[in-house]
N, C-alpha and C positions, 0 to 999 in steps of 0.2 A: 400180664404185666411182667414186665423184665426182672429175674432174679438174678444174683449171683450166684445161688448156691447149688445150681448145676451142676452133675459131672461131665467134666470140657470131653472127656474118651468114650464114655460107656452111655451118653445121651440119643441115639438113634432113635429114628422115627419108623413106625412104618409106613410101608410105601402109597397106603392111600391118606396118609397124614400129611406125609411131604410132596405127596403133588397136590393135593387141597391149598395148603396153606401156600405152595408155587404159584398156583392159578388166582390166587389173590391177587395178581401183581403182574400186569400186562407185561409182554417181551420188549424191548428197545428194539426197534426196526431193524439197526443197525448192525446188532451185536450179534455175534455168532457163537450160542450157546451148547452146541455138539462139537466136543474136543476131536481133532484132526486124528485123520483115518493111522494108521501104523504105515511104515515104509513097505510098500509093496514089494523089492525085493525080499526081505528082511523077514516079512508076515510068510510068504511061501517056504522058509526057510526054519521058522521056529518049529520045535517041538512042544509036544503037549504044553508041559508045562509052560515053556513061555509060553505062547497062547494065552492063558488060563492069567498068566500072570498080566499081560498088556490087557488084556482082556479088564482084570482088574484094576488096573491106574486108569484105564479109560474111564470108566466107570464113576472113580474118586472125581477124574475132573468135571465129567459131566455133572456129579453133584454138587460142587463146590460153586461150578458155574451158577446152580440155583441160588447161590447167595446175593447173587449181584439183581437179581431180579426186585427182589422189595427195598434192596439199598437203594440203587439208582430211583425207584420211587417216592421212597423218602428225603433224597437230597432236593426230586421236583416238588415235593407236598410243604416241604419249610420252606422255597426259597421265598413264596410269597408272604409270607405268616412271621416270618424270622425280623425282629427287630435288627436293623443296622449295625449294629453294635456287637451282635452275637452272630453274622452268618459268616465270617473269616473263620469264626474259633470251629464252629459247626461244621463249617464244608472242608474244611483239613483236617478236620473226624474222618469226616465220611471218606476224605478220600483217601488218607493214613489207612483205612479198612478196606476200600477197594484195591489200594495200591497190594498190601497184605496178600489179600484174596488174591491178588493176579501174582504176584511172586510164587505162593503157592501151588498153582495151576499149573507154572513153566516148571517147578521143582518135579513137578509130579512128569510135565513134559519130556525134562530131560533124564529122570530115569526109563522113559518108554524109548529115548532114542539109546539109551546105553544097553537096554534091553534086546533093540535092533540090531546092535553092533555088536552083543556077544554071542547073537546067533550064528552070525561070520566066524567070529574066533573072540575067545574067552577075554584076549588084551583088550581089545579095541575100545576107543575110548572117542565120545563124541567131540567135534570142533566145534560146533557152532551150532546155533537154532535155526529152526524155520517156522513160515505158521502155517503154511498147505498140507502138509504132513508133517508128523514129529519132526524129521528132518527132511530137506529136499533128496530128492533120486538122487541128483547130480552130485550133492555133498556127502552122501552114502556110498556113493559108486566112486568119487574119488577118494573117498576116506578108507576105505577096502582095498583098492588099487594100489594105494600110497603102504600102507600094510602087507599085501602081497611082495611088491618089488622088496621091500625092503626085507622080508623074511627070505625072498628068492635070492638075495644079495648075500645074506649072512649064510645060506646054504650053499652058494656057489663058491663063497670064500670059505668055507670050510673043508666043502671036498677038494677044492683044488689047490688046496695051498694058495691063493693068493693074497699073500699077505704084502702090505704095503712095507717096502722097502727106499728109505731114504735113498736118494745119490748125492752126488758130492757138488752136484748142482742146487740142489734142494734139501740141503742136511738141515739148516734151521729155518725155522717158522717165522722168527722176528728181524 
């Protein structure tokens, strides 16, 4: 029976608990509950500890995804049962909690792409998501690129002096 008086942090199962009470509760054909691989340049590039660390978000999502297994259940086991009146209020429950559960997921997603990006160099900071891997190659490989030039830039203006110099053609901006 449902309580409240659980603690929300320190309530772990162990692992032939939570895959019993998983196996409860058929997969959706559809859904794809193994959280995407790490960025293959990215993964050749980390040290132990990242490793160890994406290793561990991977992980969080993969569990988190077991949430969606008895929910989506539950929204098919009321729709028939549910008086008229009450499946609006019920299924904006349910899906307030999946929406949740999936915000979660990507949260967890985008620390594994920023995780990618400091194996490169410590600044780098993700643009955008993907769902084939944390992020795409292409969005990695130009997000690094874009990074590179522009540290190459602030290093070529440094040794060389070239500093932008107004002319009297282009003294103002406005």
């Amino acid at each position: 029976m449902l309580t409240l008086d659980q603690a929300i942090f320190t309530s772990t199962l162990a692992d032939e608990e939570r895959k019993t009470i998983i196996e409860r509760y058929p997969p959706i054909r559809t859904l794809k509950y193994s959280p995407p691989a790490a960025v293959p340049q990215a993964d050749r590039l980390f040290k132990p500890g990242q490793k160890a660390e994406d290793a561990m978000l991977r992980q969080l999502q993969y569990t988190l995804s077991a949430v969606l297994r008895p929910l989506d259940v539950l929204g098919h086991t009321l729709l028939p049962i549910l008086p008229n009146e009450h499946i609006n209020r019920v299924f904006a429950t349910i899906n307030d909690v999946h929406t949740l559960v999936l915000h979660t997921a990507s949260t967890i997603n985008n620390q594994r792409n920023q995780l990618a990006l400091r194996a490169i160099h410590p600044s780098l900071k993700a643009p955008s998501q993907d769902k084939q891997y944390t992020m795409s190659a292409d969005t990695f490989k130009d997000t690094v690129t874009e990074f590179t030039a522009m540290q190459k830039s602030i290093r070529d203006a440094r040794r060389g002096g070239n500093c932008f110099k107004p002319s009297s053609s282009n003294s103002s901006f406005f």
